[in-house]
C-alpha positions in Angstrom: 58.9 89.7 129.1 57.0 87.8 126.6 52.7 88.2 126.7 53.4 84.0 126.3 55.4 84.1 130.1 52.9 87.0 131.4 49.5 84.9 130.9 50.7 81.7 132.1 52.4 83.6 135.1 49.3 85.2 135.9 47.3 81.9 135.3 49.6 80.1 138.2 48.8 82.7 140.7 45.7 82.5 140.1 45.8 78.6 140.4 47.6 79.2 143.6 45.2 81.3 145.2 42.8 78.2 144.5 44.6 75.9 145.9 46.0 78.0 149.0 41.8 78.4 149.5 41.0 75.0 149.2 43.3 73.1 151.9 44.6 75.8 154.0 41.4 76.3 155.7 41.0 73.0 157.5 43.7 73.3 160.2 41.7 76.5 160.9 38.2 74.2 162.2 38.9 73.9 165.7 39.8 77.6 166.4 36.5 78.5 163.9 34.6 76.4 166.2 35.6 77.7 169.1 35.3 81.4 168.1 32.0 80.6 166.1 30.3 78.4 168.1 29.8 75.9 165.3 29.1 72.5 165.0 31.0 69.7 162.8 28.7 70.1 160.2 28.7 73.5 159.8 31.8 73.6 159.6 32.1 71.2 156.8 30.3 73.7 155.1 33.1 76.4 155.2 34.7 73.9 153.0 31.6 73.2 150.9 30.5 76.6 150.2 33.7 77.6 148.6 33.4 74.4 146.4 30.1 74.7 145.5 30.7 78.5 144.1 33.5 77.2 141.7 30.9 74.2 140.8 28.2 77.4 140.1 30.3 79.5 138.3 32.7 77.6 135.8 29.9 76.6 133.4 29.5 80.2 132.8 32.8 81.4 132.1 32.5 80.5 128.0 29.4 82.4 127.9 30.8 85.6 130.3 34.0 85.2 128.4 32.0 86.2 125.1 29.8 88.8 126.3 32.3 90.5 128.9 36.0 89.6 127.3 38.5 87.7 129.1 40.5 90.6 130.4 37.5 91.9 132.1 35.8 88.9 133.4 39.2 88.1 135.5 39.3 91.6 136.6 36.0 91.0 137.8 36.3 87.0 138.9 39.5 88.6 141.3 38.1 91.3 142.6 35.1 89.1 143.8 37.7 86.2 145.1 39.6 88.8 146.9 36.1 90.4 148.8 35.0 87.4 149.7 38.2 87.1 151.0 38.7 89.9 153.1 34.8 89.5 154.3 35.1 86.1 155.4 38.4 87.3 157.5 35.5 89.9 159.3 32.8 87.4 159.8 31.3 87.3 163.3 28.9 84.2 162.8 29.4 80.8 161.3 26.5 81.4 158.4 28.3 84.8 157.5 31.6 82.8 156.9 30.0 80.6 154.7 28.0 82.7 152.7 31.0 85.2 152.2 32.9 81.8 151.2 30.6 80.7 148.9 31.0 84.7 147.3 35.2 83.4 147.3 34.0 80.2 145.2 32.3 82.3 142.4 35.0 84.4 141.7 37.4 81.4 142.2 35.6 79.3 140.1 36.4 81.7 137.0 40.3 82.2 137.7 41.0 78.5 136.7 39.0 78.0 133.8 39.6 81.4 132.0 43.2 81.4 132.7 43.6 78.1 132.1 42.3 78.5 128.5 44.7 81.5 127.5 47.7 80.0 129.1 47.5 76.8 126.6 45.7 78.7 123.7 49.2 81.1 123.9 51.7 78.0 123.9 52.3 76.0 121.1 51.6 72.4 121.5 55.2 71.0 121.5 55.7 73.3 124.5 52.8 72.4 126.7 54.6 69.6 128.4 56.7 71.9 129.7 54.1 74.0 130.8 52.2 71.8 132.3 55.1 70.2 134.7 55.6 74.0 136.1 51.4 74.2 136.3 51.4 70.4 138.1 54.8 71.7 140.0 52.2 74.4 142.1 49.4 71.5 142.6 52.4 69.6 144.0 53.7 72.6 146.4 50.7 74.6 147.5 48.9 71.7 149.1 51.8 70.6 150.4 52.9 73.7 152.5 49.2 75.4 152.7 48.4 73.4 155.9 52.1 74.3 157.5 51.2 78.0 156.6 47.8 78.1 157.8 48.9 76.0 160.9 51.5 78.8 161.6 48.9 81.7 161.4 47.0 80.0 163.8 49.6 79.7 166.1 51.0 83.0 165.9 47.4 85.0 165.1 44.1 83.7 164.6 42.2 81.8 162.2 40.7 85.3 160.8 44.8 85.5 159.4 44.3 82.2 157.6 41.5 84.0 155.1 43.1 87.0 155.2 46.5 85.9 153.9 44.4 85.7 149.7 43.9 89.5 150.1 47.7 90.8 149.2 48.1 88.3 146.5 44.7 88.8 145.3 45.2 92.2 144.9 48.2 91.7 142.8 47.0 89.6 140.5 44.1 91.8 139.6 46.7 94.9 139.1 48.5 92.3 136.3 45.7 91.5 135.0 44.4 94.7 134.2 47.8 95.5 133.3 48.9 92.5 131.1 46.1 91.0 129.5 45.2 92.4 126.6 41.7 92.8 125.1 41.2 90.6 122.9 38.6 90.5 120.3 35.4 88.4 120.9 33.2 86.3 118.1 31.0 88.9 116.4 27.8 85.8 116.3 24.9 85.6 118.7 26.0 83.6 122.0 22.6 83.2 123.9 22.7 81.9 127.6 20.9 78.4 128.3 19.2 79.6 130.9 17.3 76.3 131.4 20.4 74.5 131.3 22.3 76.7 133.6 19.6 76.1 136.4 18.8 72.8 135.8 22.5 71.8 136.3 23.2 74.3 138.8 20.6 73.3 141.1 22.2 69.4 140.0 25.3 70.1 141.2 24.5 72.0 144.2 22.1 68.8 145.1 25.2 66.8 144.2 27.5 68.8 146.6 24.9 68.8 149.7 24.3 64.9 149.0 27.8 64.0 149.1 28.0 66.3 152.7 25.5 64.5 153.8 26.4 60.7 153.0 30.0 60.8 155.1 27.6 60.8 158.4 25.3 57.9 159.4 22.5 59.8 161.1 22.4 62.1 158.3 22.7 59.1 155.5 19.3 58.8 154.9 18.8 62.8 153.8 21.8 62.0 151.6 20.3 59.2 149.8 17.5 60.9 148.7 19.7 64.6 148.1 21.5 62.0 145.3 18.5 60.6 143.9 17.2 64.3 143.5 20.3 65.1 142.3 20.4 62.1 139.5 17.0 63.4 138.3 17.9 66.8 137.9 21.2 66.1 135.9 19.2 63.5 133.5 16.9 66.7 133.1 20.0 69.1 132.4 21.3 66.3 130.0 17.9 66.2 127.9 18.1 70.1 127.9 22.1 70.3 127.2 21.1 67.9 124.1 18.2 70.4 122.5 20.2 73.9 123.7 22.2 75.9 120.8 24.6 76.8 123.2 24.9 74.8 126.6 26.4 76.0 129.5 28.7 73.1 129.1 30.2 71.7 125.7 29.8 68.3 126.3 30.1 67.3 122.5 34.1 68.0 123.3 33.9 64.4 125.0 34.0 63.3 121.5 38.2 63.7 121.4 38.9 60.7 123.2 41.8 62.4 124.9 39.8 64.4 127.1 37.7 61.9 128.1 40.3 59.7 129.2 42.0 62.6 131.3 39.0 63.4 133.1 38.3 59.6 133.9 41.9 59.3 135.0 41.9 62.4 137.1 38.1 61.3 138.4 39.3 57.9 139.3 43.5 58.5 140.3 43.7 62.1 142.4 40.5 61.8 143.3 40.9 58.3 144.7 44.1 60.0 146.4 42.3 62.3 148.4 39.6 59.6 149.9 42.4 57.6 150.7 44.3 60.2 152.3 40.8 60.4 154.9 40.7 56.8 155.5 44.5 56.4 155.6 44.1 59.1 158.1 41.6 57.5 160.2 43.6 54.6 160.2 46.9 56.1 161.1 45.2 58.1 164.0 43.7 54.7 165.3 47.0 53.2 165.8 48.6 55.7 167.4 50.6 57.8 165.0 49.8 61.8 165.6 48.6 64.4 163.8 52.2 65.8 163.0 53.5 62.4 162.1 50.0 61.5 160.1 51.1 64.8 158.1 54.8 64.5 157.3 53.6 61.6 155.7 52.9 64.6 152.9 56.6 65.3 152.8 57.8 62.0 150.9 54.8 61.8 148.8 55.7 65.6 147.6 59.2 64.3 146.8 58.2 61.6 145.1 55.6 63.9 143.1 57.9 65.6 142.0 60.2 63.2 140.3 57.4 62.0 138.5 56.5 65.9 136.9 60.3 65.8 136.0 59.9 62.6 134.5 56.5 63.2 132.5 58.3 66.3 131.5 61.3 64.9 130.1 60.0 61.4 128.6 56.2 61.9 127.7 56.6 62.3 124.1 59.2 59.7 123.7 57.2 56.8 125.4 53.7 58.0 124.9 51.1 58.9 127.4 49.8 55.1 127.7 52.7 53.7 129.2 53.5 56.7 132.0 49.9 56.2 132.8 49.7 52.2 133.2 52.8 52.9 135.5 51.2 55.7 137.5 47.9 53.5 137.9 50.1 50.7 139.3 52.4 52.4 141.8 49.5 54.0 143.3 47.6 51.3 143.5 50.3 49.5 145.0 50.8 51.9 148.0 47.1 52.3 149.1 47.0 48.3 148.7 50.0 48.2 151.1 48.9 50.5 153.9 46.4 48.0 155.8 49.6 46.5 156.4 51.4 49.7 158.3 51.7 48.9 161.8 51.5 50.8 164.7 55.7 51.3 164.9 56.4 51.1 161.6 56.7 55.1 160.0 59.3 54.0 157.1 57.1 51.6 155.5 53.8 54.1 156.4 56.1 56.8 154.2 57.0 54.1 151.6 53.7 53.5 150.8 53.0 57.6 150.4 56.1 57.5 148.3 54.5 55.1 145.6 51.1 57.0 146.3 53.0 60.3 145.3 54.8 58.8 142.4 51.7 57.2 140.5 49.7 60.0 141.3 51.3 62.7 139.9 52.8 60.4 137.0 48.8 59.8 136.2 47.5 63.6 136.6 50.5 65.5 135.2 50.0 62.9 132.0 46.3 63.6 132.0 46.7 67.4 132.2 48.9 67.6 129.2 46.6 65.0 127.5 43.1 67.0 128.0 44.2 69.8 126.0 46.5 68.5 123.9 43.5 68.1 120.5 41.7 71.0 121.2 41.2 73.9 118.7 42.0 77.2 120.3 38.4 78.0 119.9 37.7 74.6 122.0 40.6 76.0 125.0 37.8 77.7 127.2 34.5 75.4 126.9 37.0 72.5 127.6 39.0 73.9 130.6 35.7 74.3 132.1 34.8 70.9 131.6 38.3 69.6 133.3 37.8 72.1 136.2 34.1 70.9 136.5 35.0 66.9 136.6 38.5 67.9 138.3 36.5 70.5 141.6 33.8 67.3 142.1 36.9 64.6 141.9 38.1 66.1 145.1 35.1 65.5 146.8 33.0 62.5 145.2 35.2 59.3 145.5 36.0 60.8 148.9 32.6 60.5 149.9 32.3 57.2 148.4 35.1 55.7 150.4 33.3 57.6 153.6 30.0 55.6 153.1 31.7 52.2 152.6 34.0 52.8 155.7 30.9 53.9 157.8 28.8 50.8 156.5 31.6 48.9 157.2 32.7 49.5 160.3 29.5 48.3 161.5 29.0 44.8 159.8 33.2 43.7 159.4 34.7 46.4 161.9 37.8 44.4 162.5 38.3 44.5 158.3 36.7 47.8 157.5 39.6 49.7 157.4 41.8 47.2 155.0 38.8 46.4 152.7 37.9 49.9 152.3 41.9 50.7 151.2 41.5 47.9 148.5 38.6 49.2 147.3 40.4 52.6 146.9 43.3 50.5 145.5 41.1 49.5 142.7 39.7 52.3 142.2 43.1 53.6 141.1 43.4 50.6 138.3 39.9 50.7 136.6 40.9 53.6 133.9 43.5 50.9 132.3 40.9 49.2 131.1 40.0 52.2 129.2 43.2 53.3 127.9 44.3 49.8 126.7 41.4 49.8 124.4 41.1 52.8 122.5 43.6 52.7 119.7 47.2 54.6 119.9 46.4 56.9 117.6 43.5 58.5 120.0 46.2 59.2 122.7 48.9 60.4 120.2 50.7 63.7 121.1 52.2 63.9 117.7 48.4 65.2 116.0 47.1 68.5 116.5 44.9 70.4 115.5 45.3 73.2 113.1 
């Protein structure tokens, strides 16, 4: 077994346990609830607090990487995860749960990045397609059948099994990684925290987070308005600080490969516009009848359809270029969110139709991006920039969602009978507004035949 096939394997689980942690919680709410005594919005925050511990913790994992060793800082970042874990299980009030989920988040929020960055610095560039359709095939599979798992523990236990269910695997992926990883050496120069940087985007982000919480409900709207302005002040001041620190917390000059940046703005602006849609599409589904187990096997073709695009980014990337699998991914989502204010109350084929194209521009978009974001970095950059895609990719799961929220709230007050549809279009060109980007930078910029030496 090749170190190569043992850091990316470990780098997958580790990518699953994030993933299994991030959706397989919310068919666990009612029974939570129930048990807990907690309101809607607290519950929000069992959700939230996990999210806003990975949004805490990735900036640091260059600087802990340096001073600790990657080996060590993943022994650590799992042994936390799988804690909070196993505490969370034991809670016996709703503010324990989320605190001990919040512990989950920080050591979460190091798995991705860390791993991440020795998983591509160990494969050689004319492999990392490759890679990356196996890395985008788990984002297809674990949100797909996390729900139907967590669903099932219910069922059969309680939503205490839901949590518990990390422990085992988290166990076993800090016994590989202690086992597997070797220690490699670290740069020998002074790497001093920006400690002014760290809490000034910190507190930004968490301001960010709470805002966004706050917007999707009218009564608490007006708190959320003024969480975001906060929030925009603070980030200016962590920009003016990032600009003047030796070191930042994040390494924001890697924007400069135009690569990256485009990735990030696709997976911003395409997955992230998935997963608002999915609410409203939801909502609207729900209204006309269709039930929760109908509304969810709706999951089913868009998975299929997911993954024959990974297969085809796969197989075709590097003989048509990124540009083209991305104007095609843009469009076919687009299309099937534009096309769902026309599902009718009767009418599941065309409701699964639409998820189809939904699933196949998706995934043609982010597994594209994925390869892209990485694909002119140095193997010095691999770290600094993998936390700057898991920063923009954690906040794209919940920011475009909470824009959609706020328009379909406003809304349905002032055009109720068109809220719904115009909300969808709004999504639908969402989805579109990154071609405008990628039709202007030259080829070169997007070229998977450079890299860096």
């Amino acid at each position: 077994m090749t170190y190569r096939f043992k850091v990316e394997a470990l780098y997958l689980l580790g990518f699953s346990l994030d993933l299994i942690n991030m959706f397989i919680a919310n068919v666990a709410y009612p029974a939570m609830a129930t048990d807990l005594g907690a309101s809607v919005q607290q519950l929000a925050w069992v959700g939230n607090a996990y999210m806003l511990g990975l949004a805490l913790v990735i900036p640091l994992a260059l600087w802990l990487s340096v001073r600790w060793g990657e080996r060590r800082l993943l022994c650590v970042s799992l042994a936390s995860f799988t804690l909070g874990a196993l505490l969370a299980s034991q809670a016996s009030t709703i503010t324990g749960l989320i605190g001990w989920r919040f512990l989950q988040g920080l050591g979460g929020g190091l798995l991705i990045p860390v791993g991440q960055a020795l998983a591509y610095r160990h494969c050689p560039p004319a492999d990392r397609a490759r890679m990356t359709a196996r890395i985008m095939a788990v984002a297809l599979l674990v949100p797909a059948l996390a729900p139907t798992l967590g669903g099932f523990l219910v069922t059969a236990g309680s939503w205490r099994s839901v949590l518990l269910v990390s422990v085992p695997p988290g166990l076993a992926a800090l016994a590989l990684a202690a086992t597997w990883i070797r220690a490699e050496s670290r740069p020998s120069q002074d790497f001093s925290l920006d400690v002014a940087g760290l809490l000034l985007g910190s507190l930004g982000i968490g301001l960010l987070l709470v805002s966004l919480s706050l917007l999707t409900d009218a009564a608490s709207r007006p708190a959320g308005v003024v969480a975001a302005v906060a929030a925009t002040v603070v980030l200016l001041g962590y920009a003016r600080a990032s600009a003047r620190a030796r070191h930042p917390v994040l390494q924001w000059s890697l924007l400069r490969h135009a690569s990256l940046r485009t990735a990030m703005l696709i997976y911003l602006l395409v997955p992230g516009t998935f997963i608002g849609t999915q609410l409203v599409a939801t909502l609207r589904l729900h209204q006309l009848g269709y039930s929760a187990e109908a509304i969810g096997m709706l999951m089913v073709p868009w998975a299929c359809a997911s993954a024959v695009a990974i297969a085809i980014t796969r197989h075709v990337v590097t003989r048509v270029g990124p540009r083209v699998l991305l104007t095609f991914g843009m469009l076919f989502q687009s299309a099937g969110i534009a096309s769902l204010p026309w599902v009718g109350a009767a009418q599941p084929v065309f409701a699964a139709f639409a998820f189809v194209l939904m699933g196949l521009g998706g995934s043609l978009c982010s597994s594209t991006a994925q390869i892209l974001a990485f694909q002119r970095l140095s193997p010095d950059e691999m770290l600094a920039g993998s936390s700057l895609w898991n920063i923009n990719r954690q906040l794209s799961f919940c920011l475009v969602a909470a824009v959609l929220a706020c328009v379909l709230g406003v809304l349905s007050v002032s055009l109720a009978q068109a809220a719904f549809a115009l909300t969808l279009w709004l999504a639908s060109t969402l989805t579109l507004l990154p071609m405008l980007l990628i039709w202007r930078l030259p080829p070169a910029s997007l070229s998977l035949n450079e890299h860096p030496t």
